[in-house]
C-alpha positions in Angstrom: 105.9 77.9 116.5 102.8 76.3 115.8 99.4 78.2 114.9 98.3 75.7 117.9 101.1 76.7 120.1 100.6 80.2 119.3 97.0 80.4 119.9 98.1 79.2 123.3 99.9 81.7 124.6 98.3 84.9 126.3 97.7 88.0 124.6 100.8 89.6 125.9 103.0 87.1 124.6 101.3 86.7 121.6 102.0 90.6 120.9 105.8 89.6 121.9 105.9 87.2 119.7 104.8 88.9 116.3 107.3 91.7 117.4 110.2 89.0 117.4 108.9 87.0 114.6 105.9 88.1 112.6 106.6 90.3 109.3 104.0 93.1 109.4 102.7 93.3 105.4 99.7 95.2 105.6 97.2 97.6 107.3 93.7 98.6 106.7 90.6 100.0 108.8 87.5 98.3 109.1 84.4 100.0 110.7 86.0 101.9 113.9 89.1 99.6 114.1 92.4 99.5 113.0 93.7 96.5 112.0 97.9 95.0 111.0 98.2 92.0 108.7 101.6 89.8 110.2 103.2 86.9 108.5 104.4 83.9 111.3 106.0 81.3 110.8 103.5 79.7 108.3 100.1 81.7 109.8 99.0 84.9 109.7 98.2 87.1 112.3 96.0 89.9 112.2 95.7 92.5 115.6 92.2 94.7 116.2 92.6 98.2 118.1 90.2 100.8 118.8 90.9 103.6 115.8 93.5 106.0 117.5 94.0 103.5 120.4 97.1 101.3 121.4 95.6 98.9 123.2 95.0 95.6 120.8 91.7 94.3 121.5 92.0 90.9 120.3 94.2 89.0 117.8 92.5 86.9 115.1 94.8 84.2 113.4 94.3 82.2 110.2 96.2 80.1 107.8 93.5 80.0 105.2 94.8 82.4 102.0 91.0 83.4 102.1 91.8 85.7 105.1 93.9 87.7 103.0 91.4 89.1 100.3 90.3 92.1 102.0 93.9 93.0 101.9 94.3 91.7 98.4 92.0 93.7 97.2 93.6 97.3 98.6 97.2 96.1 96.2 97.8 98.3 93.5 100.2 97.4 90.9 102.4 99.8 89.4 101.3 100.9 86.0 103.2 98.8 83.1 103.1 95.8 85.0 
């Protein structure tokens, strides 16, 4: 699927789809939010929720390897490497 096609589709199925096809490869919190890094099919997908809630607020997705630094920057190597 396309980022295009993607960014098409309803929430619900957008949520669907990462479960199916997305690789989940990171977490972090921002403010009051808790947000999941996915890897899709050549985009990335990252879901918002309320801290402590299920409910995903919105979905931002990005291709850009500049979306990824605040996540690159929570990596820690093992020592010796």
């Amino acid at each position: 699927m396309t980022i295009t096609a993607f960014k098409a589709l309803h929430q619900r199925r957008q949520l669907d789809h990462l479960a199916r096809h997305g690789t989940r490869l990171a977490e972090r919190a921002e403010d009051s939010f808790d947000l999941a890094l996915y890897a899709v099919e050549g985009f990335y997908a990252e879901t918002w929720r309320s801290r402590g809630e299920e409910a995903v607020l919105f979905i931002h997705v990005f291709q850009k390897p500049a979306g990824l630094g605040e996540y690159l920057a929570r990596v820690q190597l093992p020592s010796g490497l």
